[in-house]
C-alpha positions as CSV (number, residue, x, y, z in Angstrom):
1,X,42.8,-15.9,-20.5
2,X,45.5,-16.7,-17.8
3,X,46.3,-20.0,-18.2
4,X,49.2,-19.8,-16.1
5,X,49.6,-22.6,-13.2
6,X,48.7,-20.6,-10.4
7,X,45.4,-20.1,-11.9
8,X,45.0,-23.3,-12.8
9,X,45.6,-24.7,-8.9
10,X,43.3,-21.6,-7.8
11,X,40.6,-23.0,-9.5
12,X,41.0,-26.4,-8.2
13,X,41.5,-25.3,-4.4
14,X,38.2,-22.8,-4.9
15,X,36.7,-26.4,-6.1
16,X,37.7,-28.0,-2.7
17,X,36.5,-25.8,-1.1
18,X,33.2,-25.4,-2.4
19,X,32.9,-29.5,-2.3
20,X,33.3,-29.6,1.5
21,X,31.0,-26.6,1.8
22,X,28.4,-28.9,-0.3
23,X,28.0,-26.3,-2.8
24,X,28.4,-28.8,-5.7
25,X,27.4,-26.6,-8.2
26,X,29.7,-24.0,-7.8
27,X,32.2,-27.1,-7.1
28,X,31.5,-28.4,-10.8
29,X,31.8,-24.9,-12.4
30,X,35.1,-23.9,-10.8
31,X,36.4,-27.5,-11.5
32,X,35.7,-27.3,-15.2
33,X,37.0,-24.1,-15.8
34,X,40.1,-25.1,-14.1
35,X,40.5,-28.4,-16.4
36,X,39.7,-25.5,-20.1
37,X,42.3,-23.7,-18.4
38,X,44.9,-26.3,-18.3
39,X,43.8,-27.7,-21.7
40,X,44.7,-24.5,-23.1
41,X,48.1,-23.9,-21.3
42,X,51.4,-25.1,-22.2
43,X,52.1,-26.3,-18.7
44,X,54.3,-29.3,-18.7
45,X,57.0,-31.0,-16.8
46,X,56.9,-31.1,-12.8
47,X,53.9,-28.4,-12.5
48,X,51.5,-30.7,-15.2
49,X,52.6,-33.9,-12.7
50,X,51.8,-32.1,-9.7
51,X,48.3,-30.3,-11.0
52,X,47.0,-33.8,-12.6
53,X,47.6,-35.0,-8.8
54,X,45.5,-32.0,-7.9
55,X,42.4,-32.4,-10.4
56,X,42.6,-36.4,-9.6
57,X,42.0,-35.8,-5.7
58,X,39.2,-32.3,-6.5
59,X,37.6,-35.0,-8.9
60,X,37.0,-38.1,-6.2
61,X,36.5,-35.9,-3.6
62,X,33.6,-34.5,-5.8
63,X,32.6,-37.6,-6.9
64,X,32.5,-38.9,-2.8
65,X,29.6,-36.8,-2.1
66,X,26.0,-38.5,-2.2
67,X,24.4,-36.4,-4.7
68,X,26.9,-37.0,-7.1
69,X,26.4,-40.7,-6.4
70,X,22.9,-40.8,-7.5
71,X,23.7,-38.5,-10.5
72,X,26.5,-40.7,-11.9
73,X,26.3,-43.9,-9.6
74,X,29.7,-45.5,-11.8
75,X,31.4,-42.2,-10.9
76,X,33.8,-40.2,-13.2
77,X,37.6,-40.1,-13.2
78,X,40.5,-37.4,-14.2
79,X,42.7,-38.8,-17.1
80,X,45.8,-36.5,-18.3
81,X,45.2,-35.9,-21.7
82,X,41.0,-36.2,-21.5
83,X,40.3,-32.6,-19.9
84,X,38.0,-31.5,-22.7
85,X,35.5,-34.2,-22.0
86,X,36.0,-34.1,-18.3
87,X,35.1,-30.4,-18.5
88,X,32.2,-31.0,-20.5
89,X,30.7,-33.9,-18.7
90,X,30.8,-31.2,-15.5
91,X,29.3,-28.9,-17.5
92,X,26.3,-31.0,-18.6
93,X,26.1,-32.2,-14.5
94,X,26.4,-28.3,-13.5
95,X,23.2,-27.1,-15.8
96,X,21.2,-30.0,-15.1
97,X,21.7,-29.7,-11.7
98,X,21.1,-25.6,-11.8
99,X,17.5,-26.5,-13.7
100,X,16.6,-28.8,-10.9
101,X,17.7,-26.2,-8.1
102,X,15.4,-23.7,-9.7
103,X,12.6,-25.5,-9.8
104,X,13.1,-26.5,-6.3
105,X,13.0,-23.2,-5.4
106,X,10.3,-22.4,-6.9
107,X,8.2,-24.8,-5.8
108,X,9.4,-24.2,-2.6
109,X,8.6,-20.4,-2.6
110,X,5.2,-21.5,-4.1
111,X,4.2,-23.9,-1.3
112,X,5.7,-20.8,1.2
113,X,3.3,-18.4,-0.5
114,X,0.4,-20.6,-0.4
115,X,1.2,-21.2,3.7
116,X,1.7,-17.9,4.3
117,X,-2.0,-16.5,2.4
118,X,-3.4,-19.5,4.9
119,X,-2.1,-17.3,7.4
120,X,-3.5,-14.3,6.9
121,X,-6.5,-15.8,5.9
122,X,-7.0,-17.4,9.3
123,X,-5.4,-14.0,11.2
124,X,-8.2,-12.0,9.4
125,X,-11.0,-14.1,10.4
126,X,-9.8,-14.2,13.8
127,X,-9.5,-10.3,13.8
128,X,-13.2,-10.2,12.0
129,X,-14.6,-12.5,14.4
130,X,-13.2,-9.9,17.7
131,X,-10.3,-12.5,18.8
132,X,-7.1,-10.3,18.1
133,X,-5.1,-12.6,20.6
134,X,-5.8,-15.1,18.1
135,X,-5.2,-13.0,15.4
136,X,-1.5,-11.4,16.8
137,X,-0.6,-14.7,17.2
138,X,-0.8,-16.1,13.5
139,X,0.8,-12.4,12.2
140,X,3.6,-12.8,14.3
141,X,3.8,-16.6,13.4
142,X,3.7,-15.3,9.3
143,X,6.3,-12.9,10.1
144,X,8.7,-14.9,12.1
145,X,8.4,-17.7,8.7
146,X,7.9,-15.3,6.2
147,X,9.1,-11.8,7.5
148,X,11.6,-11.5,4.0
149,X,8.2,-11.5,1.8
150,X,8.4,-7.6,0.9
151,X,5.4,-6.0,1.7
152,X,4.2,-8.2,4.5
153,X,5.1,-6.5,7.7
154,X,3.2,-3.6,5.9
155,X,0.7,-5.7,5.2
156,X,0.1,-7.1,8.8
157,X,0.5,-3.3,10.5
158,X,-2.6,-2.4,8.3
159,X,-4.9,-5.2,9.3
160,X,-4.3,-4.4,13.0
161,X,-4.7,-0.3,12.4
162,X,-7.7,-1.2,10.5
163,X,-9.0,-3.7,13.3
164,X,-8.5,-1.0,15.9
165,X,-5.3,-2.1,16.9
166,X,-2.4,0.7,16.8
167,X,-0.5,0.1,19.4
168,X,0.1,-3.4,17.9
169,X,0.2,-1.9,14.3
170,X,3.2,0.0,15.3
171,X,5.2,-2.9,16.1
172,X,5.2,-3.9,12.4
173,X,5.6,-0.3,10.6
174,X,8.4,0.0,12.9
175,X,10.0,-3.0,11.6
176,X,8.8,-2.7,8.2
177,X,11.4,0.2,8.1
178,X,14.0,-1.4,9.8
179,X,14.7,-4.1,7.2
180,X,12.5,-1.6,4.1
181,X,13.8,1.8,5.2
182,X,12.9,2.6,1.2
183,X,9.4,1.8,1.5
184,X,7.4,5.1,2.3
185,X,4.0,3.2,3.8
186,X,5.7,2.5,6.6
187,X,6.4,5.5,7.8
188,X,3.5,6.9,6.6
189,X,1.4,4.3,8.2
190,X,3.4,4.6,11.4
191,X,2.8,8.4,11.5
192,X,-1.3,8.0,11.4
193,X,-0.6,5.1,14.1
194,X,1.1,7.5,16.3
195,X,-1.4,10.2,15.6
196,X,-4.3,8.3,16.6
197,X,-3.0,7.0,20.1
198,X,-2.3,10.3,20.8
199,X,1.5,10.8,20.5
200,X,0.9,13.6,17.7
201,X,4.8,15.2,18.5
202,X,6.2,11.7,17.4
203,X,3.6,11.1,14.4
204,X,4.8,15.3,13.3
205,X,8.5,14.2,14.0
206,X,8.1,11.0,11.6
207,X,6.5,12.9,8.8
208,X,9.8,15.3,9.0
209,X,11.6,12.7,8.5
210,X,9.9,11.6,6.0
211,X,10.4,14.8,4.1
212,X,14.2,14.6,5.0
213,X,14.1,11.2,3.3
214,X,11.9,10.9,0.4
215,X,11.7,14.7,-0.5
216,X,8.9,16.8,-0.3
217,X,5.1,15.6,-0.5
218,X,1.8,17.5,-0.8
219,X,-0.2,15.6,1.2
220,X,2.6,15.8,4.2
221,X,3.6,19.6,4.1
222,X,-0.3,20.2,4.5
223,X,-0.8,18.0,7.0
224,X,2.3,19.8,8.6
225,X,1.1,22.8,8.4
226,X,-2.0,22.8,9.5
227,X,-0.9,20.9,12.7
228,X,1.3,24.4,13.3
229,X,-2.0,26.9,12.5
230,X,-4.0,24.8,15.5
231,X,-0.6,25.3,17.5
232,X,-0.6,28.7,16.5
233,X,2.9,28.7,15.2
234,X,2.4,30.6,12.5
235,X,6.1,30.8,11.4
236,X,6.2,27.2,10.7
237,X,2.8,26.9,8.8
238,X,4.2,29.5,6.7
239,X,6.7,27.6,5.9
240,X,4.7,24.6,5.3
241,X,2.6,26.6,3.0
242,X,5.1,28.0,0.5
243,X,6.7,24.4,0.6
244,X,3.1,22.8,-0.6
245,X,2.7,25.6,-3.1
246,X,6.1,24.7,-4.7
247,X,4.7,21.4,-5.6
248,X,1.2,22.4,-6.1
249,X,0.6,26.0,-6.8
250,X,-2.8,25.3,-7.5
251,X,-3.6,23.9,-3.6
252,X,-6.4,25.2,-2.5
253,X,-6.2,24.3,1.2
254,X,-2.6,25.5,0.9
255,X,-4.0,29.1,-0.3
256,X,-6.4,29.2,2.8
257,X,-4.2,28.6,5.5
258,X,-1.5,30.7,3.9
259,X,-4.2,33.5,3.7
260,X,-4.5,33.2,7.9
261,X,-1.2,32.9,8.5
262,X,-0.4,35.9,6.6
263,X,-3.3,38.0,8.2
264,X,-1.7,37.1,11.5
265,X,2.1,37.6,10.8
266,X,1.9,40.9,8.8
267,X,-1.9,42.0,8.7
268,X,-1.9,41.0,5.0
269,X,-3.8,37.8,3.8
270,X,-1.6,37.7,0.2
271,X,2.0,37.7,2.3
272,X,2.6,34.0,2.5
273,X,2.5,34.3,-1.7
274,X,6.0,37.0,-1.2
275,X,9.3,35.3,-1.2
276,X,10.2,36.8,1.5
277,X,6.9,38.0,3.3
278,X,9.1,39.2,6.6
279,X,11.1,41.2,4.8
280,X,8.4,42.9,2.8
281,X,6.6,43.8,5.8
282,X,9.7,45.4,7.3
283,X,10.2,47.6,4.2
284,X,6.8,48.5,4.2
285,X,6.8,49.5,7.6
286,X,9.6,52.1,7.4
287,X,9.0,53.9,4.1
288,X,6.0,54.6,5.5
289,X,5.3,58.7,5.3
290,X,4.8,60.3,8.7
291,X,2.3,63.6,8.4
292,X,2.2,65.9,11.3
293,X,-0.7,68.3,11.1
294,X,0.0,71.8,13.3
């Protein structure tokens, strides 16, 4: 432990500082540790005159502020020699006053929670009684208060996607994976969003990113690759299919399309289950024996 003086006045200035930043708990920490660090030092002479005026000056100015008023309305004072019980005194202060911060919080975050499922309560029955002005209104007024809750911008995008509303369910995936970009729904979500109001190159563009991002997914590299077959770009619902078959070799949907695409690239419905399918056909092509009757 450095116990040196330097150490001892940085504690006491971090003090300061946290007292006029009203952050009395972190005031009361640093200020005790400072006074164990300077019971436990051989400091003496001019330094231990000019860090008692120090602690004296971090202590009123701590004891100044209102809170610490009602908590210890006679006040406390620094006395050379008395650091130990100074220290502890803070101590006691510092974990009383932590227990009463968290239970503030949380029965601030309780009372949040409880205004925010009034919210969506009231946005639902507005969206279930054919009002969605109504209805955007209160989501937008739960996610301007409450827009850190995770899930909820998620949460909001599906109730207006299930409501018929897509155009204003995208406005909430999108942000959902602006401040979530780790939360697949979004995306996901945003894709089926996109899809359904008729902008299929975006919703196609989202799920590659999705693959980019999360890694690859059944459900995705099918839906991928049967977009391609209707586009009739067989190359890339090949590639779609022997991706899907790497995570499931047992997909049946997979083995379907695969057996199209293959009957249209190389005239053979078991080539998309070849490695290389494109280079198999090749080398089939040219060893082929030529017979010329005469």
């Amino acid at each position: 432990m450095d116990t040196s003086p330097k150490t001892v006045r940085e504690y006491i200035a971090r003090a300061k500082f946290h007292t006029q930043k009203q952050d009395l708990l972190k005031s009361m920490k640093a200020l005790a540790h400072a006074l164990d660090l300077l019971a436990a030092s051989q400091i003496f002479g001019r330094e231990r005159i000019e860090i008692g005026i120090l602690l004296d000056e971090a202590v009123r100015l701590l004891m100044e502020q209102d809170m610490m008023k009602r908590f210890l309305p006679n006040g406390l004072g620094y006395t050379k020699g008395k650091e130990r019980e100074l220290s502890h005194t803070l101590k006691r202060l510092a974990a009383a006053l932590e227990e009463a911060l968290a239970k503030r919080r949380i029965e601030e975050r309780r009372k949040g929670l409880m205004e925010l499922d009034e919210l969506m309560l009231s946005a639902q029955a507005e969206l279930d009684k054919k009002e969605p002005l109504e209805a955007r209104r209160l989501f937008r007024k739960a996610m301007e208060q409450y827009g850190e809750e995770h899930g909820l911008l998620v949460d909001i995008g599906t109730r207006l996607m299930l409501a018929g509303l897509p155009a204003e369910a995208c406005e909430y995936f999108q942000k959902s994976i602006e401040v979530a970009p780790g939360d697949v729904r979004a995306f996901m979500l945003l894709s089926q969003c996109l899809e359904g109001l008729g902008e299929v190159e975006k919703a196609e563009e989202l799920l590659k990113t999705i693959l980019r991002r999360f890694g690859p997914d059944e459900a995705i590299l099918m839906r991928l690759g049967k977009a391609a077959l209707a586009r009739r770009k067989w190359d890339e619902a090949l590639v779609c299919v022997q991706a899907t078959l790497k995570v499931n070799p047992q997909n049946q949907e997979a083995h379907k399309v695969g057996a199209e695409v293959g009957t249209r690239l190389f005239g053979d419905a078991k080539a998309y289950l070849l490695d290389n399918p494109k280079r198999a056909a090749k080398a089939s092509t040219t060893s082929k024996t030529i017979t010329v009757d005469f």
